[in-house]
C-alpha positions in Angstrom: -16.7 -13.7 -25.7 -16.6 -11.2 -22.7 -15.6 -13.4 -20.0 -17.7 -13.0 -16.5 -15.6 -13.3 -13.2 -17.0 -13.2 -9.9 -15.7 -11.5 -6.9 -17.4 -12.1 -3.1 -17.8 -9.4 -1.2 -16.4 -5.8 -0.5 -13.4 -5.9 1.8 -10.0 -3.3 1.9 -8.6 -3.5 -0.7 -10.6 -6.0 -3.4 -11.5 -3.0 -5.6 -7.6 -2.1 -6.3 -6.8 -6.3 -6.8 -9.6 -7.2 -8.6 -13.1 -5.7 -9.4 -11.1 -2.0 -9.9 -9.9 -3.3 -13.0 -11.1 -2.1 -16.4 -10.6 -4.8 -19.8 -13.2 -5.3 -22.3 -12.2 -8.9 -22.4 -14.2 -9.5 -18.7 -16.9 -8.6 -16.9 -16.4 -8.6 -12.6 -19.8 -9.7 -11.4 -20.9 -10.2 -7.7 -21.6 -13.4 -6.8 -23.4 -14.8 -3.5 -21.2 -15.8 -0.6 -20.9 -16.7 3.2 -17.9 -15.9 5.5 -17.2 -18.4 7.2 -16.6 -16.5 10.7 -20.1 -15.8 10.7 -20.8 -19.3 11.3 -17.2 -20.6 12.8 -15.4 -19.8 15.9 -11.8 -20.6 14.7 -10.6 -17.1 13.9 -9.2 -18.6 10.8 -12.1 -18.8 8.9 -12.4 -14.9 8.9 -10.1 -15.4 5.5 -12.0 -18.3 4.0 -15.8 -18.2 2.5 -18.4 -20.4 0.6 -18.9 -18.8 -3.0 -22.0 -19.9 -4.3 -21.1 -19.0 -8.0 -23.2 -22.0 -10.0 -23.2 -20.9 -13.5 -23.4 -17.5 -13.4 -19.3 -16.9 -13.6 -16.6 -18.7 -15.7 -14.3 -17.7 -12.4 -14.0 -16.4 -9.2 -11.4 -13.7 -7.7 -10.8 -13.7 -4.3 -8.8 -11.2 -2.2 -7.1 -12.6 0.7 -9.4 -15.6 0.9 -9.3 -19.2 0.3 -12.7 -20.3 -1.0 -15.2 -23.5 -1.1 -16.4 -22.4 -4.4 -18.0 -24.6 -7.4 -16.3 -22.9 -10.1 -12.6 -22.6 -10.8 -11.5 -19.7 -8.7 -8.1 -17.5 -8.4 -6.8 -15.8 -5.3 -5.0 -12.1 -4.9 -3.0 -12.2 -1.6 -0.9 -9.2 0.2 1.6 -10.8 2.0 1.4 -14.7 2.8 -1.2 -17.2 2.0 -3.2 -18.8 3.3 -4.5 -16.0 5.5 -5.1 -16.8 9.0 -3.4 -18.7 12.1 -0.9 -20.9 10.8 -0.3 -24.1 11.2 -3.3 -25.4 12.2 -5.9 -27.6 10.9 -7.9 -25.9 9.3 -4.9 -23.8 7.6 -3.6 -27.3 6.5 -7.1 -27.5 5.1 -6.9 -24.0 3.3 -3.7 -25.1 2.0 -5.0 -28.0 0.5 -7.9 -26.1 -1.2 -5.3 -23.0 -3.0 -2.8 -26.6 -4.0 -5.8 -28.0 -5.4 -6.7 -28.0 -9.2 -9.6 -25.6 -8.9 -7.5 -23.0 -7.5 -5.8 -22.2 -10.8 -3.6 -19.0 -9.9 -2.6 -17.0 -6.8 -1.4 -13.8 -7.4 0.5 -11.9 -5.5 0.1 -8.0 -5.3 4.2 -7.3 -5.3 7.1 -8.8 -6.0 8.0 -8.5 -2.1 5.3 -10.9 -1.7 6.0 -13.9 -4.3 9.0 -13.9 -2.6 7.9 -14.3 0.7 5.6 -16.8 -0.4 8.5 -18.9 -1.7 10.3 -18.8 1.1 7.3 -20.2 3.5 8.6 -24.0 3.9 5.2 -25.2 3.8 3.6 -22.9 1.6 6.2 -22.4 -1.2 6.6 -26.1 -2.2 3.0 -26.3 -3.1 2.3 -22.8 -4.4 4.5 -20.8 -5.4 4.8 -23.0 -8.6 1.2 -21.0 -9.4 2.0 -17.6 -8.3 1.8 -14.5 -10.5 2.6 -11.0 -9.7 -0.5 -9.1 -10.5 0.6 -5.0 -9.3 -2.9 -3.2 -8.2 -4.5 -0.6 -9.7 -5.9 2.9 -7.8 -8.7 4.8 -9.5 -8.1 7.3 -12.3 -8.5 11.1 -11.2 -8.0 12.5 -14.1 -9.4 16.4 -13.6 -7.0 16.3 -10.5 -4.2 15.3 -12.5 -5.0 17.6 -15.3 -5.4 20.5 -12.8 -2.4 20.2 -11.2 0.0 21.8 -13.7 -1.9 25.0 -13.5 -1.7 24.9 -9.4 1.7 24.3 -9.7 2.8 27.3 -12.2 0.6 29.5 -9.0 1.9 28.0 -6.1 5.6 27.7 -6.5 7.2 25.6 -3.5 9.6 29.2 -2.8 6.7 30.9 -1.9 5.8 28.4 0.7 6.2 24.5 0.7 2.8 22.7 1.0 3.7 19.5 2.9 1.5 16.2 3.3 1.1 13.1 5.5 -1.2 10.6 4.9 -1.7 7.2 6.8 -4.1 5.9 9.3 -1.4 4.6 11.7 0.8 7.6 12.2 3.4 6.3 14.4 4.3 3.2 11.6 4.0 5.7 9.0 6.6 7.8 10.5 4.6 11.2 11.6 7.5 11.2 14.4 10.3 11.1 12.0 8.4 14.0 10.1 7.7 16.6 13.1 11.7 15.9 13.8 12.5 16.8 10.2 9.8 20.2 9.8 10.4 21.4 13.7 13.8 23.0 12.7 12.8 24.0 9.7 9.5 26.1 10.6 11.2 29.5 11.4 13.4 29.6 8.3 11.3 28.6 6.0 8.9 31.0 4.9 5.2 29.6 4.2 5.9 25.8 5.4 2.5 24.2 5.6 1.7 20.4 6.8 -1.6 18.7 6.6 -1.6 15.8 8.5 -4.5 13.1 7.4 -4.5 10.2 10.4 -6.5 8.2 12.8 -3.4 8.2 14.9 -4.1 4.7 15.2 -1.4 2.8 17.2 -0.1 -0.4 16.6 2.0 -3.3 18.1 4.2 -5.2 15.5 6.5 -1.9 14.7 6.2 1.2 17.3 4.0 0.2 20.0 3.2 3.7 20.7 0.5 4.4 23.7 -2.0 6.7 23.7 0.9 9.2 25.4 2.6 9.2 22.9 0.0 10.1 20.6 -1.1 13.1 22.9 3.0 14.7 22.4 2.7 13.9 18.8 -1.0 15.7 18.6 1.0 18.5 21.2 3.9 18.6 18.6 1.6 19.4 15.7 -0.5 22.1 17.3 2.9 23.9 18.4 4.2 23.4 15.0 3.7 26.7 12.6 1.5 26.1 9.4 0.7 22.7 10.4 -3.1 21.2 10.6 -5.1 18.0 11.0 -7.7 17.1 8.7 -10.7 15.6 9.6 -11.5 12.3 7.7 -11.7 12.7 4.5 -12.9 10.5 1.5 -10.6 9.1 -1.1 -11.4 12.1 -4.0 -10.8 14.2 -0.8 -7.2 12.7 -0.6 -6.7 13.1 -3.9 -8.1 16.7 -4.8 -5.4 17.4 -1.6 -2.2 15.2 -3.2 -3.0 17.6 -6.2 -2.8 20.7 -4.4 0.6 19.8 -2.5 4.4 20.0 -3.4 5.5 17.1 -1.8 3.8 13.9 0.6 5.8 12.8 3.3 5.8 9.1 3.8 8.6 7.7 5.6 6.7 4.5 6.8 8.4 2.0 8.7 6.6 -1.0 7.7 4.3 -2.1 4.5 2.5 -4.9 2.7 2.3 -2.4 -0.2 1.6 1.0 0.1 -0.9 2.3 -1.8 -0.5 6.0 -0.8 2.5 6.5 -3.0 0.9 5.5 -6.4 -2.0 7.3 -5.3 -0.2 10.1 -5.5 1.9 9.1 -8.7 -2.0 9.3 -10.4 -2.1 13.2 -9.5 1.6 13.6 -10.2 2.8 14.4 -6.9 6.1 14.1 -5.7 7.1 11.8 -2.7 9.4 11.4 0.2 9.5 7.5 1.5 11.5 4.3 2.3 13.3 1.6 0.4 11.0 -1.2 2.5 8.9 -4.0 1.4 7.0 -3.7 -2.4 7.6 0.3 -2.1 11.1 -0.2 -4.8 8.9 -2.1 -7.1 6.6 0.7 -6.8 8.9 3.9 -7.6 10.1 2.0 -10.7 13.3 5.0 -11.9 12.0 7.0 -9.1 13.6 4.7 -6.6 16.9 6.3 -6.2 15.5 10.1 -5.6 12.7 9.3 -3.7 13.2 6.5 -1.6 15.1 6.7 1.9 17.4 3.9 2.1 16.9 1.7 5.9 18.9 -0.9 7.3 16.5 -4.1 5.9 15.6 -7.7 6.9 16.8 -10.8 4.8 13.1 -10.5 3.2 13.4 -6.8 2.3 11.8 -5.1 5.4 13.1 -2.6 8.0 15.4 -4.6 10.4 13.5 -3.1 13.1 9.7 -4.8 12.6 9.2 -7.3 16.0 12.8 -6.8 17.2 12.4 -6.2 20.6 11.2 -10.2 20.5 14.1 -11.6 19.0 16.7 -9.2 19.8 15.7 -7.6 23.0 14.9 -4.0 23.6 18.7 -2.7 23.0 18.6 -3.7 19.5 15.4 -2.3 18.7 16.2 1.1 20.3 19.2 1.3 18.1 17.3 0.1 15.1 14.3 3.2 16.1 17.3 5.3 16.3 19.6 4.3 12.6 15.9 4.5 10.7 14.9 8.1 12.7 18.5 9.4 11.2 18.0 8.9 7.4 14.6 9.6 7.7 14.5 13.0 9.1 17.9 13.8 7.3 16.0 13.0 3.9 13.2 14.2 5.0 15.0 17.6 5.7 17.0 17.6 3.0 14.3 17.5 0.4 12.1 20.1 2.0 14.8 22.5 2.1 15.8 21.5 -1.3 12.1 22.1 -2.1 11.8 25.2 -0.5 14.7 26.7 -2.9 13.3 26.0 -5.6 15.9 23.1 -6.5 12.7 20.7 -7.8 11.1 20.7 -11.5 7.8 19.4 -10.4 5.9 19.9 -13.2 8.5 17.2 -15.1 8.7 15.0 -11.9 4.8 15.0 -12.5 4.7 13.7 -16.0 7.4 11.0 -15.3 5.4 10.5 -12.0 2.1 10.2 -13.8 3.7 8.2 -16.4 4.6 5.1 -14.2 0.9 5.2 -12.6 -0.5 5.1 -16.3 1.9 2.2 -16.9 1.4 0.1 -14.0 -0.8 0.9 -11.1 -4.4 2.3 -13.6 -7.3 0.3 -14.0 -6.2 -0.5 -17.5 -3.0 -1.9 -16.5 -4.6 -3.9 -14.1 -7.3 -5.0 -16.6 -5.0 -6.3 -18.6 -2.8 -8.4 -16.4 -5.6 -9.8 -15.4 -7.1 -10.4 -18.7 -4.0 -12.8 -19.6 -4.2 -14.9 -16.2 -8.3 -15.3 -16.2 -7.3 -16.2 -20.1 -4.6 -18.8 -18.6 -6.4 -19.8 -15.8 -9.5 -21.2 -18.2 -7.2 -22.7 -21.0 -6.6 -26.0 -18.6 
């Protein structure tokens, strides 16, 4: 019997945790639901809704959400959970509802955050004795993936090393770290080429950059030879350009997962990032060749995330300035390494492409999932 789950509503993210997954053993289905910050003025609800699933579904998925739904129901969550303001009463409330019997299984998206989750003195003690680690998936591009030997075998990296960043908020993402890294490197490297693909958005839990500082960085780019911004771009876009690059640049600062890198693992391309958060879990092998190694938190994150609050403004300028080191110096380091021709792509593609057909497809998700909707209806 094909097994018909319900999900609630489109939001960032819920087709890579839950209706992106592919398993002939279900069947995601959309079900009616309200949100409850369309009717609520506590900015917690915003992470809560009313499924109205009746009989239609054996189960509901929710991403991020605590639900008032009629059928048994599991939640995906990103970092901790219950989402919202904490402490409160109505996240006492939401607590209540993901401890109660019809919430069979949470799932979290990494490793990184299960643990966190356990950790939480209030929710750990009554969740995490539910909580599964379900990795998301990212859509299959397949043609790109296929392509990309043949662009490779015509577009050696010696010839000119075709550099990417991608991520909405540049400055968190570490756009800085990579203009320090390429600005040296631009008149003796022959070819060098960066497309940048950002909002520039700013934020204010890691960098509080202004909108200054996003005018030097946008000033630093159009000074820089071979470099380019792309206007926004949909996500086959993104791909069909991870495909046609040697290498993406991705020295973020600060994730909940990251879903650029095994985006880029489906095309087979070839990354540059950090050792922070759920991106380890995510390189898998690739960990020790591709992953910058920062000064981290007792819960795995760079040491340098909301400093300046705990540890005044000294400590977080000398935080800023141990992560800017290792970042541009690996950052450097493997574009000049590149650029001599001291990287087999084409094998670092299979192995790359490997791991995303392993862990991060809709198959793999599929059937994770099959096994807890399986567990979740056996009570």
């Amino acid at each position: 019997m094909t097994l018909r789950v319900g999900w609630s509503r489109r939001s960032y993210g819920a087709e890579s945790v839950v209706y992106g997954a592919r398993h002939p053993a279900f069947r995601h289905v959309r079900v009616p639901s309200l949100p409850m910050h369309a009717v609520a003025r506590d900015p917690f609800w915003r992470a809560t809704t009313v499924v109205a699933a009746g009989g239609r579904v054996d189960l509901v998925h929710l991403y991020n959400e605590c639900g008032l739904v009629s059928r048994p129901w599991v939640a995906s969550f990103e970092d901790g959970y219950p989402v919202g303001r904490r402490r409160g009463p109505a996240w006492r409330v939401a607590l209540r509802l993901a401890a109660s019997s019809r919430c069979r299984r949470v799932l979290a998206i990494s490793e990184d955050a299960r643990a966190r989750l356990a950790s939480d003195p209030s929710s750990g003690p009554a969740l995490a004795g539910k909580c599964d680690v379900v990795w998301p998936c990212v859509p299959r591009e397949d043609d790109l993936a296929a392509g990309r030997a043949a662009w490779l075998a015509s577009h050696p990296p010696q010839q000119g090393p075709r550099l990417l960043f991608v991520g909405a908020q540049a400055f968190s993402k570490g756009l800085e770290f990579v203009l320090d890294a390429l600005e040296p490197l631009a008149g003796r490297v022959e070819g060098l080429r960066l497309q940048v693909l950002s909002s520039f958005a700013t934020d204010t839990y890691v960098t509080r950059a202004d909108a200054a500082r996003v005018g030097r960085v946008r000033a630093r780019l159009a000074a820089l030879p071979g470099a380019s911004v792309l206007p926004p771009c949909t996500r086959r876009e993104v791909r069909a350009l991870m495909a046609q690059a040697h290498l993406l640049l991705f020295p973020t600062l600060d994730e909940t997962f990251g879903f650029v890198v095994p985006e880029a693992m489906s095309v087979g391309l070839d990354v540059v990032t950090t050792d922070v958060r759920a991106l380890p879990e995510i390189l898998g092998p690739e960990r020790a060749r591709c992953a910058v190694a920062l000064p981290r938190d007792a819960a795995g994150g760079w040491e340098g995330v909301r400093l300046w609050r705990t540890a005044g403004e000294a400590a977080y300028a000398r935080a800023w300035a141990v992560a800017r080191e290792r970042c541009v110096e690996g950052l450097r380091a493997r574009v000049a390494r590149l650029a001599a021709g001291g990287d087999d792509l084409g094998s670092v593609a299979t192995r790359l492409r490997a791991r995303y057909d392993a862990c991060f497809s809709p198959e793999a998700l599929g059937a994770r999932l099959a096994d807890v909707y399986r567990r979740a209806l056996a009570r």
